[in-house]
One Martini backbone bead per residue (centre of mass of N, CA, C, O) as a GRO file, in nm:
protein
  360
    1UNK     BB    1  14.507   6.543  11.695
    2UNK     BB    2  14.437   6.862  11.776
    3UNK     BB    3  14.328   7.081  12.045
    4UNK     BB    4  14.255   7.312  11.887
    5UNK     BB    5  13.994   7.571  11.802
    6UNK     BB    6  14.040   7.543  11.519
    7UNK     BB    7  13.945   7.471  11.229
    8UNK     BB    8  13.909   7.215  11.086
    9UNK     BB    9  13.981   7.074  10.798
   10UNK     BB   10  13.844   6.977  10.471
   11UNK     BB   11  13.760   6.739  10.238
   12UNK     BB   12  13.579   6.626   9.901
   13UNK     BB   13  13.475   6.394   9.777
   14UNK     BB   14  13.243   6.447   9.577
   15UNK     BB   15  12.961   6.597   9.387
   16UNK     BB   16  12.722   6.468   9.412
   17UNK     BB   17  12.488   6.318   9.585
   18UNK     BB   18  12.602   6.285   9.861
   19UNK     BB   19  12.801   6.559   9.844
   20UNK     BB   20  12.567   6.768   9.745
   21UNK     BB   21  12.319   6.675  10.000
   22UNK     BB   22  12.501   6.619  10.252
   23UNK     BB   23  12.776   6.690  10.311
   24UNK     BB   24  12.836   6.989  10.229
   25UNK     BB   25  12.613   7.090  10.454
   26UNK     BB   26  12.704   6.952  10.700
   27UNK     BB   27  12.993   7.071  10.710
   28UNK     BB   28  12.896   7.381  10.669
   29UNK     BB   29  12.706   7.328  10.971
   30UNK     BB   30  12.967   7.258  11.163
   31UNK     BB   31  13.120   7.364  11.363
   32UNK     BB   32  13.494   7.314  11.368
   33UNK     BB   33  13.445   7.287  11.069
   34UNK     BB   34  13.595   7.303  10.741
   35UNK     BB   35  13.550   7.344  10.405
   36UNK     BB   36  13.812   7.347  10.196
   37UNK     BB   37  13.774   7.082   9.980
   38UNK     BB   38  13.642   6.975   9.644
   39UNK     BB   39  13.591   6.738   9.417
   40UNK     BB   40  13.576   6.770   9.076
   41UNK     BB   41  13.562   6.729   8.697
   42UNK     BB   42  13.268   6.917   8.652
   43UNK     BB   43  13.233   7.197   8.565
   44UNK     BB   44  12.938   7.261   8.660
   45UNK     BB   45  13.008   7.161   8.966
   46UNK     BB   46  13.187   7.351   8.990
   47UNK     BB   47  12.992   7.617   8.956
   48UNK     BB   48  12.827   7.518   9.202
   49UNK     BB   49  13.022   7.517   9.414
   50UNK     BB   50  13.104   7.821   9.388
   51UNK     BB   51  12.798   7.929   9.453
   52UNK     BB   52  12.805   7.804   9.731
   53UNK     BB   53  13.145   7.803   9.833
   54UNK     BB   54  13.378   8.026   9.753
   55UNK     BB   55  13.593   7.940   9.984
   56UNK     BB   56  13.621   7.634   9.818
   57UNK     BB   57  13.859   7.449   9.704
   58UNK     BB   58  13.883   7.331   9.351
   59UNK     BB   59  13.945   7.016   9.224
   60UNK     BB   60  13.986   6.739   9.017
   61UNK     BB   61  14.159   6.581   9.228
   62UNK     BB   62  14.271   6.364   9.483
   63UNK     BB   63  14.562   6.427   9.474
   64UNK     BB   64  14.520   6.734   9.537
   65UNK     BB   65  14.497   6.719   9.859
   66UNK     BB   66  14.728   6.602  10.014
   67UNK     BB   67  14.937   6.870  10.037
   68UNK     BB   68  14.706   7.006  10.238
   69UNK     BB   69  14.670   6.887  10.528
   70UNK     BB   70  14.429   6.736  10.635
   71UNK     BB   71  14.189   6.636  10.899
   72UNK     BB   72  14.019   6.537  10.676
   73UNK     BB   73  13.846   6.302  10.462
   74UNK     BB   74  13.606   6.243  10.228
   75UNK     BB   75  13.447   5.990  10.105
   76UNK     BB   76  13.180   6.042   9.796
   77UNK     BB   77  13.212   5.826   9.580
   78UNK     BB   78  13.236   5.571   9.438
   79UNK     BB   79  13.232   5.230   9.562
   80UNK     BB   80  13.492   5.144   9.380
   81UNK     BB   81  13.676   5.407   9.545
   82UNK     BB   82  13.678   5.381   9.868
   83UNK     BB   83  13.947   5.236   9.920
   84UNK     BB   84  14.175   5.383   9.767
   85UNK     BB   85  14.103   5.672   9.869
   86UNK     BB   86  14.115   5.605  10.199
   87UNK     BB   87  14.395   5.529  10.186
   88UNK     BB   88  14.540   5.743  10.088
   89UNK     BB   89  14.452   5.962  10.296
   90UNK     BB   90  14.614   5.806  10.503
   91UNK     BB   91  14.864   5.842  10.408
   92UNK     BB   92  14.800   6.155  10.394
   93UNK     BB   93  14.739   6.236  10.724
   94UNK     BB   94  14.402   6.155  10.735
   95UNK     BB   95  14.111   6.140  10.806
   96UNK     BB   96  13.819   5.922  10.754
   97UNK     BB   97  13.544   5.920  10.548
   98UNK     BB   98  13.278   5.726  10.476
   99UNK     BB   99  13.074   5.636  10.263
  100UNK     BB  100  12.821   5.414  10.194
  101UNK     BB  101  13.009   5.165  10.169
  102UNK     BB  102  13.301   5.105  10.244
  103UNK     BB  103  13.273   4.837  10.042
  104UNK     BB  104  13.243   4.536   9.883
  105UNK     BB  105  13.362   4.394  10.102
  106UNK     BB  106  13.487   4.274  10.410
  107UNK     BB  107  13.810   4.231  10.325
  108UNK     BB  108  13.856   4.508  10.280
  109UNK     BB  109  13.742   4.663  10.484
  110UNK     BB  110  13.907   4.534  10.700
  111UNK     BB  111  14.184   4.662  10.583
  112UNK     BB  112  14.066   4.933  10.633
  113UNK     BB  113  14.108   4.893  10.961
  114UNK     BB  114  14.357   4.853  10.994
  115UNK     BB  115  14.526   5.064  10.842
  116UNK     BB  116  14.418   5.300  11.028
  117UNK     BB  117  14.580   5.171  11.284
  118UNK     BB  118  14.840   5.163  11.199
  119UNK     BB  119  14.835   5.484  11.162
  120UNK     BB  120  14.642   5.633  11.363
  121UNK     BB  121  14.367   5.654  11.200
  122UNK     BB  122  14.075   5.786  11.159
  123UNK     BB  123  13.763   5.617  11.119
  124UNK     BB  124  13.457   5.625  10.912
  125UNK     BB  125  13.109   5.589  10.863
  126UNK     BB  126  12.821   5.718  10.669
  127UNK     BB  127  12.517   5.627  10.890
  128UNK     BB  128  12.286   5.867  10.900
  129UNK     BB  129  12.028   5.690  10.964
  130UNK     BB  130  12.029   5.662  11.253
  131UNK     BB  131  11.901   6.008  11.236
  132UNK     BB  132  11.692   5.958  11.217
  133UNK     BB  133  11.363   6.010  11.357
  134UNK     BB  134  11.186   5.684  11.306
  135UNK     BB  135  11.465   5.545  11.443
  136UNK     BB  136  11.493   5.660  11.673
  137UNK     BB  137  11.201   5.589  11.805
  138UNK     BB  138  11.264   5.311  11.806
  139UNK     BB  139  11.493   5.245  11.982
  140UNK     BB  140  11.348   5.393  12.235
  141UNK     BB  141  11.127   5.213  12.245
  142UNK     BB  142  11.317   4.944  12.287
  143UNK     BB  143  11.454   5.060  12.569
  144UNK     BB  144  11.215   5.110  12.708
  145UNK     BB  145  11.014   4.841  12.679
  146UNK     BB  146  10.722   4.921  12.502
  147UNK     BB  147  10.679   4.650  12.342
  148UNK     BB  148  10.848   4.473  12.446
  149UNK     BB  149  10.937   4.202  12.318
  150UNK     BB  150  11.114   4.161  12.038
  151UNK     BB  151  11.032   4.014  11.733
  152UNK     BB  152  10.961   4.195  11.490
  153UNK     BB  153  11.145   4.357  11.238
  154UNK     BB  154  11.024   4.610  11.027
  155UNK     BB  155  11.167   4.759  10.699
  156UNK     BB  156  11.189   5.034  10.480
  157UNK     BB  157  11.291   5.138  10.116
  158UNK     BB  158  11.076   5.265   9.904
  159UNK     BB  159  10.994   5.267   9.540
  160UNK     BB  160  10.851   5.479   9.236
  161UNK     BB  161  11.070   5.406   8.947
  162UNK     BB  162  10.993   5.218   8.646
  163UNK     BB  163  11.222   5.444   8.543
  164UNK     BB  164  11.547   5.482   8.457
  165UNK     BB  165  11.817   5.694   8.525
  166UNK     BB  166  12.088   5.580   8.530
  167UNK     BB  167  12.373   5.463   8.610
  168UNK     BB  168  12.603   5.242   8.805
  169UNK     BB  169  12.385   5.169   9.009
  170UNK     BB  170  12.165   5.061   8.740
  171UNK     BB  171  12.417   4.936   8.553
  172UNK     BB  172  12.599   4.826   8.703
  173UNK     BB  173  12.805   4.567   8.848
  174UNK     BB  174  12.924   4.414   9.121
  175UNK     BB  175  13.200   4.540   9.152
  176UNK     BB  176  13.034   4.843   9.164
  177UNK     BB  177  12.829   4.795   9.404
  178UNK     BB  178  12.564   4.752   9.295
  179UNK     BB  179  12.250   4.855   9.369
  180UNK     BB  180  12.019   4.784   9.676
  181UNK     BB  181  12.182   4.614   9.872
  182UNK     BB  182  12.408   4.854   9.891
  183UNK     BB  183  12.259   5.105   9.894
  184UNK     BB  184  12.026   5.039  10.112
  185UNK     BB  185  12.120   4.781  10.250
  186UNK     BB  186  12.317   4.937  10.437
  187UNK     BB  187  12.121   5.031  10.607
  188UNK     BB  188  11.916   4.796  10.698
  189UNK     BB  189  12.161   4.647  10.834
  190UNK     BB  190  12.231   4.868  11.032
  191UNK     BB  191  11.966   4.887  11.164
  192UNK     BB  192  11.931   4.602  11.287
  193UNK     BB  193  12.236   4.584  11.436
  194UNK     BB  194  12.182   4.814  11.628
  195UNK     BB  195  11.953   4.685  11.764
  196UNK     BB  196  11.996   4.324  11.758
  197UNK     BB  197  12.283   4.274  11.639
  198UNK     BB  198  12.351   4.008  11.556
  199UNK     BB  199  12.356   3.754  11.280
  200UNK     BB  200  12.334   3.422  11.203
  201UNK     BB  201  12.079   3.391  10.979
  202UNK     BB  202  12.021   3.477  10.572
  203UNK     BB  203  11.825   3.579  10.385
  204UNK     BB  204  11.728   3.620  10.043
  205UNK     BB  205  11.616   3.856   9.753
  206UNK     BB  206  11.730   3.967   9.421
  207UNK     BB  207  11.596   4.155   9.176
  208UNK     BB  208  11.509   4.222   8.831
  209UNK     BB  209  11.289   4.408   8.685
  210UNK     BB  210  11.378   4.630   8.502
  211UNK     BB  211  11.405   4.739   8.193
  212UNK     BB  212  11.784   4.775   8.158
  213UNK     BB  213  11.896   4.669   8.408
  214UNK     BB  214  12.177   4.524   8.629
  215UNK     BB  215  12.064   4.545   8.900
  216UNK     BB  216  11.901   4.557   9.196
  217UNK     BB  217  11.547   4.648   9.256
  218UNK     BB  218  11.436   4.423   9.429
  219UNK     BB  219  11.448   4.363   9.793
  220UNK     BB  220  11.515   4.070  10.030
  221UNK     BB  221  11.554   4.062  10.383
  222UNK     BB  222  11.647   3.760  10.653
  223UNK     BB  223  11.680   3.789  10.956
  224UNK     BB  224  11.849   3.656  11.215
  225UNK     BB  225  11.922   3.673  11.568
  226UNK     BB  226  12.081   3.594  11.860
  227UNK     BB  227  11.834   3.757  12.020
  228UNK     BB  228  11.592   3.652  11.805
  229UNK     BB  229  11.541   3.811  11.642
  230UNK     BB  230  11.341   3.946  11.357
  231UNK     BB  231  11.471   4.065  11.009
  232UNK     BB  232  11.250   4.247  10.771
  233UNK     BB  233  11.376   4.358  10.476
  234UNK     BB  234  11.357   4.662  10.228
  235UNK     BB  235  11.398   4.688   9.879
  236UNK     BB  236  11.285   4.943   9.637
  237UNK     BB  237  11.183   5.079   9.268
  238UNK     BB  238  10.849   4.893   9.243
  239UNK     BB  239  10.669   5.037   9.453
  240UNK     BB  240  10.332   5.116   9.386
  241UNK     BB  241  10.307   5.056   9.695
  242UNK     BB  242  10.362   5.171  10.003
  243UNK     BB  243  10.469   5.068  10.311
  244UNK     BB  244  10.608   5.083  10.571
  245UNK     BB  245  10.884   5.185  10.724
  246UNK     BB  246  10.749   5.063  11.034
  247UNK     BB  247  10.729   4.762  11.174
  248UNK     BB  248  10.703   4.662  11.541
  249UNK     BB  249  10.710   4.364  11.722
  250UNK     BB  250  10.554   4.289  12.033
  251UNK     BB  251  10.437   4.174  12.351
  252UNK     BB  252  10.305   4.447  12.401
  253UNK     BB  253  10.309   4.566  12.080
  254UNK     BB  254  10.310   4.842  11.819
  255UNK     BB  255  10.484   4.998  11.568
  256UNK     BB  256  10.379   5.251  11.330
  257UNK     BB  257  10.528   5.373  11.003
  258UNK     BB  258  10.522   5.664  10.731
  259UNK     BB  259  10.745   5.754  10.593
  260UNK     BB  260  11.007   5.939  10.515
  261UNK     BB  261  11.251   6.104  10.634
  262UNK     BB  262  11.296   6.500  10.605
  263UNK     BB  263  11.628   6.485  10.547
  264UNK     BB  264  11.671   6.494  10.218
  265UNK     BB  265  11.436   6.669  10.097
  266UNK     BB  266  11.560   6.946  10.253
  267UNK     BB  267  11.824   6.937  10.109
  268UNK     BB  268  11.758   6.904   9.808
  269UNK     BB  269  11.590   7.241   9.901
  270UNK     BB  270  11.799   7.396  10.037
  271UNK     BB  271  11.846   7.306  10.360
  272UNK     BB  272  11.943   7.347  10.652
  273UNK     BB  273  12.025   7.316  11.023
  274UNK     BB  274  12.001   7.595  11.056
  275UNK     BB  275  11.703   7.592  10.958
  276UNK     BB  276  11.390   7.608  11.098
  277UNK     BB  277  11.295   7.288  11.188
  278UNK     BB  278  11.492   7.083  11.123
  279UNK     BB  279  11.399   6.761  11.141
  280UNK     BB  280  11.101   6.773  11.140
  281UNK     BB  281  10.814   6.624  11.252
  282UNK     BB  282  10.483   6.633  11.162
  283UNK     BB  283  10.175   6.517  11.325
  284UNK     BB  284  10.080   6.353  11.061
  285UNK     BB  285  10.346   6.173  11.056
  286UNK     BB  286  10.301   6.029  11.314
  287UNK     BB  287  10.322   5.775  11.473
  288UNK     BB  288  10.197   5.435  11.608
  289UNK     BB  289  10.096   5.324  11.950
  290UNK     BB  290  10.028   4.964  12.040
  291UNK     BB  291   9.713   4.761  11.997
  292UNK     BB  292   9.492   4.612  11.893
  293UNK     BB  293   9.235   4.882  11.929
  294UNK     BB  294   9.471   5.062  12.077
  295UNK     BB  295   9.595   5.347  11.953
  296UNK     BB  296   9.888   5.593  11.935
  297UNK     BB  297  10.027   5.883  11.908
  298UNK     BB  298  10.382   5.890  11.853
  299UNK     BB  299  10.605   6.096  11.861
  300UNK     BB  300  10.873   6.222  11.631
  301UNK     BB  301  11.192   6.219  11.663
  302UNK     BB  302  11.410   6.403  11.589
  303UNK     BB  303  11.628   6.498  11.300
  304UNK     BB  304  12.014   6.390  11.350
  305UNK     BB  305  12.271   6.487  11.121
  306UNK     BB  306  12.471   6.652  11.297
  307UNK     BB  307  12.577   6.465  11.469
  308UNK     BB  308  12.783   6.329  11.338
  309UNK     BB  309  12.987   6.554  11.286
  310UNK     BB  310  12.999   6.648  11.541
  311UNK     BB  311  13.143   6.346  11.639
  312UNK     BB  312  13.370   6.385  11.496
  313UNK     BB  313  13.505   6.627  11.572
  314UNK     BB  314  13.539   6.505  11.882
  315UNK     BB  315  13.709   6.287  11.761
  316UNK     BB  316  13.937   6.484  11.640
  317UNK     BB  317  13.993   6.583  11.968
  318UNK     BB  318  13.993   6.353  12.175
  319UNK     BB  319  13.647   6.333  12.295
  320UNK     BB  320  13.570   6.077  12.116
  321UNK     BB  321  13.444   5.859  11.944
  322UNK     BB  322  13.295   5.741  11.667
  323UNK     BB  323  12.984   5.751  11.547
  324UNK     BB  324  13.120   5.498  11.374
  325UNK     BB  325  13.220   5.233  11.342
  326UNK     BB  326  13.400   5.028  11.099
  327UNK     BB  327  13.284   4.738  11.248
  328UNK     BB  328  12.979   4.775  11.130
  329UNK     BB  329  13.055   4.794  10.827
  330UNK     BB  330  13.159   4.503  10.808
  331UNK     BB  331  12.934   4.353  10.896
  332UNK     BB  332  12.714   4.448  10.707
  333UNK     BB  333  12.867   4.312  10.467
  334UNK     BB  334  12.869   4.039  10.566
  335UNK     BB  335  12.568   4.013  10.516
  336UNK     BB  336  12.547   4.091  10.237
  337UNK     BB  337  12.733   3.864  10.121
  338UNK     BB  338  12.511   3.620  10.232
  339UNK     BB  339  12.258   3.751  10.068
  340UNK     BB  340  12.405   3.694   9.802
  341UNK     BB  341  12.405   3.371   9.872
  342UNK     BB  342  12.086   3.353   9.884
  343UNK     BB  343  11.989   3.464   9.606
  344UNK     BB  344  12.170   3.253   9.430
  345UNK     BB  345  12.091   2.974   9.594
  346UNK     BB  346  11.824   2.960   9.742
  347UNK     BB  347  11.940   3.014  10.088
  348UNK     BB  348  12.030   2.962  10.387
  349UNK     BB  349  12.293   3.180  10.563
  350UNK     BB  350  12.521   3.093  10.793
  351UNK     BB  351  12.691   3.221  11.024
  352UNK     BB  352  12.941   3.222  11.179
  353UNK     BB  353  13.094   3.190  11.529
  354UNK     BB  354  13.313   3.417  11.465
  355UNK     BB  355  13.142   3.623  11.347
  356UNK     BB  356  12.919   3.659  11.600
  357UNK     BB  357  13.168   3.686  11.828
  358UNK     BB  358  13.295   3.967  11.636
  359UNK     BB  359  13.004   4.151  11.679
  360UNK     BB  360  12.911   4.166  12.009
   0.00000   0.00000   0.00000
């Protein structure tokens, strides 16, 4: 890629919820990136992009990007459209982020991270989660040996949704990537694995509560990690009382927060990065960190998902690494279909030898 302090131009598959409340505001508020085109074939989204990004090209179709020969496309369309909407992209020689999860499959995944290596085009997924504020907090306090010891990484997202709102995520098939395995598990296992690293056995549970839905609306997954540490991950859209999102034991002591990262909710509220306060969580959402009876409220670290695309950019100038692997993504994978055959044959999965050595 050029290293001219021009700005990238940018391409935007999908404006939807990812499209739409994540990546358009993260792009159009990162220096040195400028988002130069969106795809939609929704007239009404067409003319929401229109009023709110005046300066970018709004196509029908992700073939009318390729012409444009842009320095990235985001891809942030449907699960089942990841892999090949991210190859042709690489193919008209741009470099490409994927919204999570990467693919449907491992091998699939795999295939595309070959494929970006033959071409020499850099790819990255989108685990905005990374930067949540305490999540960042967690990490913070494991580096730093607060806990001691980490035995047990307890992590939720948790929602009182009782009520189907309809479309392909609750109502597609597997192939379609669809549920809450894919949906939120696939942040839920990439942080458990960027905390402590790759895991060799996945017990999981996936049911299906809600009636009329079609994909696992209530899941739970229990990972061992190499490094012994284990990790009980949650995802439900039928919890009618909300659990901690972190409660972390260690040999020292032990973190507890409730109530999620508060960047999704100012995007969605029409805030961006730019906004005075952005990603700040206020003193009286802030966890506690100690042991039983003695516990003290531990400030938590701001959220910064401008990181991500700031990462992008300056990898796109030859600058450093993409801010996430997309061999990163595989692993996530891989863990999501061991959980997937762990739910339907109710046991545990353990991971091969040479998979937990691939992902070291």
């Amino acid at each position: 890629m050029s290293t001219s302090r021009a700005p990238l131009r940018v391409g935007l598959i999908g404006f939807g919820t990812a499209g739409r409340f994540f990546h358009a505001p993260l792009l159009s508020s990162t220096p040195g990136l400028r988002l130069a085109a969106i795809v939609t074939s929704d007239p009404a989204r067409r003319d929401d992009i229109l009023a709110t990004y005046p300066d970018v090209q709004v196509v029908a179709k992700a073939e009318e990007l390729w012409p444009l020969e842009l320095d990235l496309v985001v891809v942030a369309s449907p699960n089942k459209t990841h892999v090949p909407l991210a190859t042709a992209a690489l193919d008209a020689g741009s470099a490409v982020v994927v919204d999570k999860p990467l693919a449907i499959t491992s091998a699939d995944g795999r295939a595309l991270v070959e494929a970006a290596q033959a071409r020499g085009r850099q790819l990255s997924v989108f685990q905005n989660r990374r930067w949540d504020g305490d999540f960042r907090t967690v990490a913070r306090l494991v580096a730093d040996g607060r806990l001691g010891e980490v035995q047990r990484f307890e992590s939720r997202f948790e929602r009182w949704r009782p009520k189907l709102k309809g479309g392909w995520r609750e109502l597609g098939g597997r192939s379609e990537g669809s549920g809450l395995l894919y949906d939120l598990g696939s942040h839920l296992v990439d942080q458990a694995l960027t905390l402590f690293g790759p895991a060799v056995s996945v017990y999981a549970q996936a049911d299906v509560r809600r009636e009329g839905a079609q994909a696992d609306d209530d899941t739970f997954i229990a990972l061992t990690h190499a490094s012994g540490v284990r990790s009980h991950l949650w995802a439900s859209a039928t919890a009618a009382s909300l659990g901690p999102r972190f409660r972390v034991l260690g040999s020292q002591g032990a973190y507890v927060t409730y109530g999620l990262d508060g960047q999704e909710d100012e995007l969605r509220a029409g805030r961006t990065p730019r906004d005075e306060g952005f990603g700040v969580t206020p003193p009286e959402r802030y966890g506690k960190l100690g042991a039983e009876g003695a516990f003290e409220t531990c400030p938590t670290l701001d959220g910064r998902y401008t990181d991500y695309y700031a990462g992008i950019e300056s990898a796109l100038r030859g600058e450093g690494p993409v801010p996430v692997n997309p061999n990163d993504a595989v692993a996530a994978l891989e863990v999501i279909e061991a959980a997937r055959i762990s739910a339907d044959e109710a046991r545990v999965v353990k991971l091969s030898e040479d998979q937990v050595v691939k992902l070291s």
